[in-house]
Backbone bond lengths (Angstrom), bond angles and torsions (degrees), N, CA, C in turn:
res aa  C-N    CA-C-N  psi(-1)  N-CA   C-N-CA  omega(-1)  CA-C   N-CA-C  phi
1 X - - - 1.449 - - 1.522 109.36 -
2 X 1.254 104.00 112.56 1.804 118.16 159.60 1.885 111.51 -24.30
3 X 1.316 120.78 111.17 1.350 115.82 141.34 1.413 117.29 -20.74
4 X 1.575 113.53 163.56 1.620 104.94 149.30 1.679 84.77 -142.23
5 X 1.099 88.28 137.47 1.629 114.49 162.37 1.687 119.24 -77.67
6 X 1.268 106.45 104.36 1.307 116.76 171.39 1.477 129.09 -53.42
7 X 1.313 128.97 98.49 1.960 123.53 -179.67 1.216 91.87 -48.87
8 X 1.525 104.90 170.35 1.625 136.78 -178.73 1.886 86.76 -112.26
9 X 1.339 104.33 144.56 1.706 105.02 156.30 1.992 103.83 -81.04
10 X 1.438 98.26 151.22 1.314 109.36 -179.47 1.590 100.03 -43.06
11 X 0.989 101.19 -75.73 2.284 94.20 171.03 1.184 121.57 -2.20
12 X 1.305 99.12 -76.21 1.536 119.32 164.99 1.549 126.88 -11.39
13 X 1.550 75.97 -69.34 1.751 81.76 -169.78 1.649 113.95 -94.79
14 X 1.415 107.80 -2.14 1.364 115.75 152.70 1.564 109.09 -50.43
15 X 1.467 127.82 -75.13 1.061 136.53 167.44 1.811 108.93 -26.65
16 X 1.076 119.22 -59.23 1.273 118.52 -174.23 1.330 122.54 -47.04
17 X 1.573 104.84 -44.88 1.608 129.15 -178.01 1.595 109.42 -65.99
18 X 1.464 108.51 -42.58 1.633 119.19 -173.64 1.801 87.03 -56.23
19 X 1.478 117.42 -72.02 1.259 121.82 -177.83 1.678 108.84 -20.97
20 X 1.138 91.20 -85.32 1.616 99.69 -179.06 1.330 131.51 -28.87
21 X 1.898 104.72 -32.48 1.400 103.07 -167.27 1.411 100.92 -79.51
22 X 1.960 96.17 -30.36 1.940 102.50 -168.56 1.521 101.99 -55.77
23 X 1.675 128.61 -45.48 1.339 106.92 -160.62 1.500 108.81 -66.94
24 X 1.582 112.65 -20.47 1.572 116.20 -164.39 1.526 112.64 -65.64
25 X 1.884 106.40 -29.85 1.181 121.55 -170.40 1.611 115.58 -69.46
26 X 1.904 95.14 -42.45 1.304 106.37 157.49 0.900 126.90 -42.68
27 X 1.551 130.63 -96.79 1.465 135.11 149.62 2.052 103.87 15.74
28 X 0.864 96.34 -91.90 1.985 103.24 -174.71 1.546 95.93 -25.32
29 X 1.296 103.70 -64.11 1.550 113.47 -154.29 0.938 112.42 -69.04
30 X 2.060 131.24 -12.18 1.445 120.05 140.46 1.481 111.02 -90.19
31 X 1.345 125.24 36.69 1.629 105.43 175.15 1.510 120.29 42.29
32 X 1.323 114.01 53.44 1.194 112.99 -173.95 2.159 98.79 -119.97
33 X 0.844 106.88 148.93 1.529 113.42 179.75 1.604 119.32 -77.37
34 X 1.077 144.94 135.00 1.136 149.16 154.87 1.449 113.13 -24.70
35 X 1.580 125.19 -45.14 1.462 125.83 151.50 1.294 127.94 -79.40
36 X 1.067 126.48 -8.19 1.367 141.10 172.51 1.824 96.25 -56.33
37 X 1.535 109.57 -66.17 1.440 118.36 -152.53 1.368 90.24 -97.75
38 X 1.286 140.48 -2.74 1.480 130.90 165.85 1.408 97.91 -60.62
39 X 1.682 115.70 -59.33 1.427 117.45 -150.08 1.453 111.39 -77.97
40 X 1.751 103.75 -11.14 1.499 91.27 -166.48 1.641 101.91 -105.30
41 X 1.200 99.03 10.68 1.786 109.05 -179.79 1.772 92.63 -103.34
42 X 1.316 147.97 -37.60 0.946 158.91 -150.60 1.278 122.23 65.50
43 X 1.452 113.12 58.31 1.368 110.92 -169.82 1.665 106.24 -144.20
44 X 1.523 128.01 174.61 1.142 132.96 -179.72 1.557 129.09 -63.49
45 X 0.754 142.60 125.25 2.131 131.46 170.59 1.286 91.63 -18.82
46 X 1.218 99.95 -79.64 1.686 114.81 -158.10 1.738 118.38 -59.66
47 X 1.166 122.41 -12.72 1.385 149.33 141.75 2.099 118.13 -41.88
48 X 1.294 92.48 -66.47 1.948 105.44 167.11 1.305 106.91 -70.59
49 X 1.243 107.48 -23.04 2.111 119.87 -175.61 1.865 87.70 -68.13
50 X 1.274 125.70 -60.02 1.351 116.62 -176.68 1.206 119.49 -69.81
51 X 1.111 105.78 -33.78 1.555 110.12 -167.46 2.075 106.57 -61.31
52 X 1.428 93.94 -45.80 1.860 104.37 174.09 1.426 108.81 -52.13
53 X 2.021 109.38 -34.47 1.432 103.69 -157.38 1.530 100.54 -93.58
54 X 1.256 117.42 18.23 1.901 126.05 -170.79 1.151 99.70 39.12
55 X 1.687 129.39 62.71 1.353 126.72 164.43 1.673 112.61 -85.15
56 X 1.465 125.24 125.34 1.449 136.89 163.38 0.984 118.03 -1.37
57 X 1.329 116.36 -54.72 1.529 138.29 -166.07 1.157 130.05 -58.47
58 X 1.220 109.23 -11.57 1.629 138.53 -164.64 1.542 104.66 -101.65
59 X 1.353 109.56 121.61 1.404 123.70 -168.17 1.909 87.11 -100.69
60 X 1.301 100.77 151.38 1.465 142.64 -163.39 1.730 100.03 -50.32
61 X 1.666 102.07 -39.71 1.507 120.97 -161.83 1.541 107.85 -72.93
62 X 1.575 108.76 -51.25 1.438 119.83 168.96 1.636 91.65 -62.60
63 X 1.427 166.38 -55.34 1.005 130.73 -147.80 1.873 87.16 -74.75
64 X 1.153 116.62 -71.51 1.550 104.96 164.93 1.157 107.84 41.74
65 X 1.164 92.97 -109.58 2.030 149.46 -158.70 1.721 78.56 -45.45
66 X 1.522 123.84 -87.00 0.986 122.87 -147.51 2.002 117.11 -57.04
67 X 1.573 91.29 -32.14 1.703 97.71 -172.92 1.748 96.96 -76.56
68 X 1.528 131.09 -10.60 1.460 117.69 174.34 1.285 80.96 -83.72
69 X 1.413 156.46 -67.65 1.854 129.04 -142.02 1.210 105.70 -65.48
70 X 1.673 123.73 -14.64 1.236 113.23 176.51 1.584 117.01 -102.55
71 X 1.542 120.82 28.62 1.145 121.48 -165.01 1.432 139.00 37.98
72 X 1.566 109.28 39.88 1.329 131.50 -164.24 1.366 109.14 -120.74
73 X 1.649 139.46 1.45 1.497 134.01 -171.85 0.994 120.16 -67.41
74 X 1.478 116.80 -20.48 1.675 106.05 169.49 1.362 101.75 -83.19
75 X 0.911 137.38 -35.00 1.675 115.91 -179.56 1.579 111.93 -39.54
76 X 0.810 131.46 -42.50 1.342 152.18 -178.03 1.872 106.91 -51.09
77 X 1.271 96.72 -39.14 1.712 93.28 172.02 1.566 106.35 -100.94
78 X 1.684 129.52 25.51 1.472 124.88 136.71 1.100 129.57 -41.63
79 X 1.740 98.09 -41.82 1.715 115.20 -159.65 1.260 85.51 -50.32
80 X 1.696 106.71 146.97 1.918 110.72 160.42 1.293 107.82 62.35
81 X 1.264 119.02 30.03 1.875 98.23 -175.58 1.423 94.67 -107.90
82 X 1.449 139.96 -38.42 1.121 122.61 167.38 1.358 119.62 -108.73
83 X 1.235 122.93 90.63 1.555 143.78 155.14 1.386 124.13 -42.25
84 X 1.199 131.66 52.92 1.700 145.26 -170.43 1.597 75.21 -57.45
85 X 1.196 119.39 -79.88 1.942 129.84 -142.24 1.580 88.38 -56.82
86 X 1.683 135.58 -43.00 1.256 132.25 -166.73 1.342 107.90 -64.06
87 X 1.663 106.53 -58.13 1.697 111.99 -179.15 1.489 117.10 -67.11
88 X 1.312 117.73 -24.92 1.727 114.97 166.01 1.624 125.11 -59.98
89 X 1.434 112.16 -51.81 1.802 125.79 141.03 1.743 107.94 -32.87
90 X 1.151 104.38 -69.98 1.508 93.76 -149.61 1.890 97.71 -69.52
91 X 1.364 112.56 -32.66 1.531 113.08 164.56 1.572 105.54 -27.78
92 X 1.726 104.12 -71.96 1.258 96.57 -152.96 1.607 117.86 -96.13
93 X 1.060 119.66 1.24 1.287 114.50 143.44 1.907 115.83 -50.56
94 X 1.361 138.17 -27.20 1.175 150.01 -148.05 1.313 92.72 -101.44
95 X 1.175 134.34 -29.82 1.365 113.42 175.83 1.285 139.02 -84.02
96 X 1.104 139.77 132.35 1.335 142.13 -142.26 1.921 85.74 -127.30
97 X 1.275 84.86 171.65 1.329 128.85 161.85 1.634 124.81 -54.53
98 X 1.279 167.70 103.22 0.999 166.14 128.71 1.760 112.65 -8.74
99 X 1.025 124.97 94.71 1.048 114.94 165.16 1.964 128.80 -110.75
100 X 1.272 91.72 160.90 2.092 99.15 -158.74 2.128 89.01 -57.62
101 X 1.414 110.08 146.72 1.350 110.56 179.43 1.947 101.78 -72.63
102 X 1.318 87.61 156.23 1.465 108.16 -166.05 1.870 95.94 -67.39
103 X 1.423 98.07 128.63 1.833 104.21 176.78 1.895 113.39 -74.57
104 X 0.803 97.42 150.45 1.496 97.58 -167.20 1.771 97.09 -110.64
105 X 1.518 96.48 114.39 1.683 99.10 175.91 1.214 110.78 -110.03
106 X 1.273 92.87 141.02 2.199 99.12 -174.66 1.283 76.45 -117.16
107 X 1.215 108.69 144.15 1.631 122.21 -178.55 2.281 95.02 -113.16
């Protein structure tokens, strides 16, 4: 049975492209070569060629690889670090009810 390849919504891959352009911008802004950061990421030209163009195709690991030659891998553990929409949910799921304090019977 055939895979199916999942589309991106235009959003999506807006986001993807912003990515792409930031590492490219990076890249420039250390004067580093398109083969420079292929070889020192261990990966293909045409590999950093997608990665600049925020193509889908690009697994998480190659962005990796490429954001350590540019001294950028912790950025990478931003993603998800502040969850406003998560902690507002999980807030209000948390609230309960007020209830009268428990009566104390001495028999």
């Amino acid at each position: 049975m055939k895979a199916k390849n999942a589309k991106l919504l235009p959003k999506e891959n807006k986001i993807l492209e912003r990515l792409g352009e930031n590492l490219k911008l990076a890249r420039l802004r250390r004067k580093l070569t398109t083969e420079q950061v292929s070889m020192r990421a261990n990966i293909a030209r045409s590999t950093l060629w997608h990665v600049e163009k925020g193509s889908e195709h690009i697994g998480i690991g190659i962005f990796l690889r490429v954001l350590s030659v540019l001294g950028l891998a912790n950025d990478l553990l931003k993603i998800a670090e502040d969850d406003v929409l998560g902690r507002k949910l999980q807030d209000a799921g948390l609230i309960t009810k007020k209830r009268a304090p428990k009566k104390n019977r001495s028999l």
